[in-house]
C-alpha positions as CSV (number, residue, x, y, z in Angstrom):
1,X,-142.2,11.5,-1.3
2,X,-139.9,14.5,-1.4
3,X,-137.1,14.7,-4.1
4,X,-135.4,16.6,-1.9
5,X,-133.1,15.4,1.1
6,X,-134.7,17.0,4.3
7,X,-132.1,18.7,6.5
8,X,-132.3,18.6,10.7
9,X,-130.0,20.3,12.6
10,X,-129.4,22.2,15.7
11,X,-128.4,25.8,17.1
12,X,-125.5,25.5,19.1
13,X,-125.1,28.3,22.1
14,X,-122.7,31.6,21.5
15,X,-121.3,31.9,25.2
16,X,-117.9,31.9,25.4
17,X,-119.3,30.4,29.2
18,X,-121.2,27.4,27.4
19,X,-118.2,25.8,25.5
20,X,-118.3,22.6,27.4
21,X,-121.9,22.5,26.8
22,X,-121.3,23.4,22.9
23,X,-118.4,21.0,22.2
24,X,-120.6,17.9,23.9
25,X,-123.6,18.6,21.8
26,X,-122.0,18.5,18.6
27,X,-120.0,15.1,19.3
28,X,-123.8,14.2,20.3
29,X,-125.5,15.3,17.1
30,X,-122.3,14.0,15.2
31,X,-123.0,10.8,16.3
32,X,-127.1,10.6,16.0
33,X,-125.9,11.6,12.3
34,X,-127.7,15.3,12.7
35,X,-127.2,17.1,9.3
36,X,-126.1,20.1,10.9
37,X,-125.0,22.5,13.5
38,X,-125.6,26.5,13.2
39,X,-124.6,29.1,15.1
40,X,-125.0,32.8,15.0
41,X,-122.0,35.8,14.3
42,X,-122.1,38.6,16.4
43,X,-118.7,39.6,17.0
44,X,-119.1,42.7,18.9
45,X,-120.3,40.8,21.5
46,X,-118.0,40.1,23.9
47,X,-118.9,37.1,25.5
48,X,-119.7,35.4,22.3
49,X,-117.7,32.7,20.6
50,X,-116.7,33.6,16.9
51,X,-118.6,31.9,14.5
52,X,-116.1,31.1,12.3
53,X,-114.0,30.0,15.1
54,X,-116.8,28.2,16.1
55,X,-117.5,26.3,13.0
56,X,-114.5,25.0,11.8
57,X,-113.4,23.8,15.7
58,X,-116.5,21.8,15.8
59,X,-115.6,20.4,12.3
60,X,-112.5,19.4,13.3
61,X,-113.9,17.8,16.0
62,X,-117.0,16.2,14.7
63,X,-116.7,13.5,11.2
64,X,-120.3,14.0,9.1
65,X,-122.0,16.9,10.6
66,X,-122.0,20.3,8.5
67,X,-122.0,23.8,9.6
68,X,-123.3,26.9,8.9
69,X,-123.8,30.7,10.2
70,X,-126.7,31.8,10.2
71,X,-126.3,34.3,9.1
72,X,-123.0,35.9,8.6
73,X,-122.3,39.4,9.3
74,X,-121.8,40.7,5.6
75,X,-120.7,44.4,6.7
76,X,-118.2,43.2,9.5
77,X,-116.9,40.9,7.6
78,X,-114.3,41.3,3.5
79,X,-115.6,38.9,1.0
80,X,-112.8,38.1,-0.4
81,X,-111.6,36.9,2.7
82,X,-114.8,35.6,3.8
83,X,-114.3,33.4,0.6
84,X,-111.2,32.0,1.7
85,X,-112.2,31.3,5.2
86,X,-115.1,29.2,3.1
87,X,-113.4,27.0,0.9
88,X,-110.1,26.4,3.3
89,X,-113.5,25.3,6.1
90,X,-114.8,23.1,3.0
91,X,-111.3,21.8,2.2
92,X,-111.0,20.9,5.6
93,X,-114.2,19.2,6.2
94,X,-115.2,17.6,3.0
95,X,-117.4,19.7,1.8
96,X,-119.4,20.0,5.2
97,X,-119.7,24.0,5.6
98,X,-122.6,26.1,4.0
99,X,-122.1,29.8,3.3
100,X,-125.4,31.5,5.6
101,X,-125.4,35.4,4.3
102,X,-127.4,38.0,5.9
103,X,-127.3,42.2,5.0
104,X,-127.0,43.5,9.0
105,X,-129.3,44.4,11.0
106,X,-127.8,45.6,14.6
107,X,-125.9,48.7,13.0
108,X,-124.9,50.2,16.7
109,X,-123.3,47.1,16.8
110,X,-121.7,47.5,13.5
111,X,-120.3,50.2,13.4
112,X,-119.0,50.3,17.4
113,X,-117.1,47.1,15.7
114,X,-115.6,49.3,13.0
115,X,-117.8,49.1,9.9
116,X,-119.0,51.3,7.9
117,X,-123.4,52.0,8.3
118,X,-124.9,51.2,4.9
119,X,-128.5,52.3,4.1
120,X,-130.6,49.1,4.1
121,X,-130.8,49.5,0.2
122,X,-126.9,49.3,0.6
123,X,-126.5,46.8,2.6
124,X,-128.4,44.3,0.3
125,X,-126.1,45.2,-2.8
126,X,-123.0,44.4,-0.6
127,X,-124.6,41.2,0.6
128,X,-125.5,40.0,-3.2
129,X,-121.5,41.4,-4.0
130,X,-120.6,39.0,-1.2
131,X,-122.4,36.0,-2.8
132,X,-120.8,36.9,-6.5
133,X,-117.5,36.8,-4.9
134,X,-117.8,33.6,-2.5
135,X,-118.9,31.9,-5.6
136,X,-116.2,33.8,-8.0
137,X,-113.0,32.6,-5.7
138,X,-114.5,28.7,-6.0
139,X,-113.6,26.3,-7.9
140,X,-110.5,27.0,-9.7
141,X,-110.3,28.6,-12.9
142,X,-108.4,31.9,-14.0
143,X,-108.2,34.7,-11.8
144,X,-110.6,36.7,-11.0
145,X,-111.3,40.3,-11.4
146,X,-114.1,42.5,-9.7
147,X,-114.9,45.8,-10.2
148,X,-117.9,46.1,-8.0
149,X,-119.2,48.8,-5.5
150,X,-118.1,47.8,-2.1
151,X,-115.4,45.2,-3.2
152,X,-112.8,45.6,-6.2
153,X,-110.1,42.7,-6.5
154,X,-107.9,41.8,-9.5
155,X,-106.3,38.9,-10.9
156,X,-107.2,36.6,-7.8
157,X,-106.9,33.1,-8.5
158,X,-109.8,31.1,-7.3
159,X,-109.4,28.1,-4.6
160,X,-109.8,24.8,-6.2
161,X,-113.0,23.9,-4.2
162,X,-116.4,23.8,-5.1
163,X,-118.1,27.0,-3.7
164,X,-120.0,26.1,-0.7
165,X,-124.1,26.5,-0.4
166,X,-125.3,30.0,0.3
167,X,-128.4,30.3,2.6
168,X,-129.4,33.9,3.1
169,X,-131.5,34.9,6.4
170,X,-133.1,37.8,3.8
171,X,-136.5,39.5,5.2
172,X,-137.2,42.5,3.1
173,X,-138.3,42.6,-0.6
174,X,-134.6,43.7,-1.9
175,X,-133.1,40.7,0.5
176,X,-135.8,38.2,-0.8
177,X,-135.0,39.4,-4.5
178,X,-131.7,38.6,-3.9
179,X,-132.0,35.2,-2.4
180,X,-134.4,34.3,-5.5
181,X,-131.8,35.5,-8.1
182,X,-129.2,34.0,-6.2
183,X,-129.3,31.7,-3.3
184,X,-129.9,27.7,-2.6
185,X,-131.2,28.4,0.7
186,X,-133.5,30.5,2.6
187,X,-133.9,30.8,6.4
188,X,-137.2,32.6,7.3
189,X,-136.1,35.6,9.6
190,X,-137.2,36.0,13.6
191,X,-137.8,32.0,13.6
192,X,-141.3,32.2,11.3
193,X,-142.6,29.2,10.1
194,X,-144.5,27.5,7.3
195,X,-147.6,28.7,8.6
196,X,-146.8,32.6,9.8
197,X,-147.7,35.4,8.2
198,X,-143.6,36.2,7.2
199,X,-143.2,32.9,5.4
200,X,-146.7,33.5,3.3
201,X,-146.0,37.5,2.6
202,X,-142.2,36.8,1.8
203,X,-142.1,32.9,-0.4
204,X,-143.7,34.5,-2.8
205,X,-141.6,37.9,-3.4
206,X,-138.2,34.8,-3.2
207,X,-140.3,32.8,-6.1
208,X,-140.9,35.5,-8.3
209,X,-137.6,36.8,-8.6
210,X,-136.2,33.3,-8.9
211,X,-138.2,33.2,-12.4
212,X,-137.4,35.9,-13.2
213,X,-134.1,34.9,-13.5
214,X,-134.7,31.5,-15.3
215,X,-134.8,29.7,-12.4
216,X,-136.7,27.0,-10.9
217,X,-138.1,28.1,-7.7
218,X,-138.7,25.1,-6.3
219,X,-134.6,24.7,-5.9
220,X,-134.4,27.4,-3.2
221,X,-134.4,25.5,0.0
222,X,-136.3,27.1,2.8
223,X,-135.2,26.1,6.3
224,X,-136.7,26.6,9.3
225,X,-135.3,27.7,12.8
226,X,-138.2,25.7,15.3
227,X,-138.1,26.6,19.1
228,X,-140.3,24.7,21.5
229,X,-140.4,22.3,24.1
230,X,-140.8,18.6,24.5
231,X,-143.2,17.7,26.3
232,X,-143.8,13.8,27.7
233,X,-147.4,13.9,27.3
234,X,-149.4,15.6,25.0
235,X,-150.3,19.3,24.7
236,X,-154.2,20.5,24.3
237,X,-152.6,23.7,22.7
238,X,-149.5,23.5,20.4
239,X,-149.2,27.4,19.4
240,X,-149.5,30.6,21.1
241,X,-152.6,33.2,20.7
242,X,-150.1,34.9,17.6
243,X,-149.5,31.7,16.0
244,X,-146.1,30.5,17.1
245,X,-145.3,27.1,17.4
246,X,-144.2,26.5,21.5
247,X,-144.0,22.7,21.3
248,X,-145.6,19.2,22.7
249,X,-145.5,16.0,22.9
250,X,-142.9,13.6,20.3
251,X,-146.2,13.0,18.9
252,X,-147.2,16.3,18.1
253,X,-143.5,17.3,16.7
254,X,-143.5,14.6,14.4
255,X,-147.0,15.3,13.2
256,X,-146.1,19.3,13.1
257,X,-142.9,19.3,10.8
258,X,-144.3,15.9,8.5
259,X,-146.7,17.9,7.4
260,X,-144.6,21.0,7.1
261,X,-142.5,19.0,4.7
262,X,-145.3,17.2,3.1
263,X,-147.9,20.3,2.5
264,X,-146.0,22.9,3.1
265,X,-142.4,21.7,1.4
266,X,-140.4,22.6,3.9
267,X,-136.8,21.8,3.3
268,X,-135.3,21.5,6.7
269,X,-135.6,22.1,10.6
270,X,-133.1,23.8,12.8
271,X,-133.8,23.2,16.9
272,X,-133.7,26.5,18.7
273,X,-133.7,24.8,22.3
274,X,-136.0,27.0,24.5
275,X,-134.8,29.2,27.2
276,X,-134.7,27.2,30.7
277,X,-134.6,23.5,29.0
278,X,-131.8,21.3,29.2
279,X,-130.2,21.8,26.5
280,X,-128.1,18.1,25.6
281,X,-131.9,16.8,27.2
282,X,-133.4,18.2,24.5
283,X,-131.3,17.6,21.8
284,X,-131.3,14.1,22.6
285,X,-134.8,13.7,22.2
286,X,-134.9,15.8,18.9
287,X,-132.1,13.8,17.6
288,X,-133.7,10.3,18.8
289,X,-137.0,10.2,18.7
290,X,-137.9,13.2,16.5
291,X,-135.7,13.1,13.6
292,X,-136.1,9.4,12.7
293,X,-139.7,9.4,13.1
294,X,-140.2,12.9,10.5
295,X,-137.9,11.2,8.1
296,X,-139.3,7.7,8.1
297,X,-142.6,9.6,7.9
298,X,-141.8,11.9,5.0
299,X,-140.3,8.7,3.0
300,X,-143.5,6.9,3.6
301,X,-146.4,9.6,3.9
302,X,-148.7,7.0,2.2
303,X,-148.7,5.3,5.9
304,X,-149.6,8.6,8.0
């Protein structure tokens, strides 16, 4: 049995169009007792909702559920800032927010929005400077100074609020370093799973610079974004010719992500609805039928 609690959630959609559809999923997954909701931040995009909009309207609105970006825009974005947004969302909600962290990656984007390009060496510093300072302006204490290279503050007193769970999306070796030294979370990049070639190549690189740092590996979450349909009868072929998972049967879900968890210690599972699926369909299925059968599974694995 895992020691660890297993974490299933959902991706809600970005449209600014789809906030009916958004706001009636999360009261949905709020109520099948879902352990979270993600969502995505892109705010150049026009026709995107704003993630941290996003997150703390649905927590508002919802009673257990927990949110998260995944991952947040470092470079658009002042930690400082960023760390207030964090624990006033946590404050809020009861402790229901987690801090998702990514380096960039669109820099077009970026820098149409305003921001300065970073190298991608760059970039990863300011991301790790973003985690020191979420975690520096939580949970009281004296004020806090920071001399760093992309963020200098001085004499800010921290919020009294524990400092939320940080989750980074990393992918390359610098990003994966960072996530071992630092992070309790990690979200395989391009929705990889436990068995692509991403999530053998980069678990590793995350392990050994976790003990490097005197910590225990084993306490860095990995969660996994899954896409794929359900199907009502059972598929002959569950992956595609490179590997990816593209769904079945309750049957075969369950039996996937069990022994994900079981053999592969997976940590959690994010639904990524598939393009031209009903989207409160599926999530209905993932959070009824799925869910409960994977965790009664995982608690009992003795009877699989």
């Amino acid at each position: 049995m895992s020691e660890r609690k297993i974490l299933f959630g959902f991706r809600v959609p970005v449209e600014v169009g789809a906030v009916a559809e958004v706001l009636r999923c999360a009261a949905l997954a709020d109520r099948a007792r879902l352990d979270l909701f993600a969502t995505s931040d892109h705010p150049y995009y026009g026709d995107h909702l704003e993630a941290y909009a996003t997150l703390g309207f649905i927590l508002g609105r919802t009673t257990t559920i927990a949110g998260v970006t995944t991952v947040t825009n470092t470079p658009t974005r002042s930690a400082p800032l960023l760390a207030r947004t964090l624990t006033s969302l946590s404050a809020l909600s009861d402790g229901r927010v987690v801090y998702g962290v990514g380096a960039g990656g669109v820099w077009d984007d970026i820098t149409s929005f305003g921001a300065p390009r970073l190298s991608p060496s760059a970039a990863v510093r300011a991301m790790e400077e973003s985690i020191h300072l979420v975690r520096a302006l939580s949970g009281g204490g004296e004020p806090v100074t920071f001399d760093g290279e992309f963020y200098k503050i001085s004499g800010i007193t921290p919020a009294p609020v524990p400092a939320p769970p940080v989750w980074t999306g990393s992918v390359g070796p610098k990003s994966l370093a960072v996530t071992g030294r630092l992070a309790d979370g990690w979200v395989p990049g391009r929705a990889s799973d436990w068995l692509s070639e991403r999530y053998r190549a980069s678990r590793p690189l995350i392990d050994e610079a976790a003990a490097a740092a005197g910590r225990d590996p084993s306490e860095i979450a990995t969660i996994y974004y899954v896409q794929g349909h359900i199907t009502d009868t059972p598929r002959s072929v569950t992956r595609d010719d490179a590997g990816r998972w593209v769904g079945g049967s309750v049957g075969q879900w369950v039996e996937s992500l069990t022994g994900a968890v079981l053999e592969h210690g997976a940590s959690g599972f994010i639904l990524f609805p598939p393009g031209g699926a009903s989207l409160e369909g599926t999530l209905r299925r993932w959070a009824e039928e799925i869910v409960p059968a994977v965790r009664e599974a995982v608690e009992k694995p003795s009877g699989r």
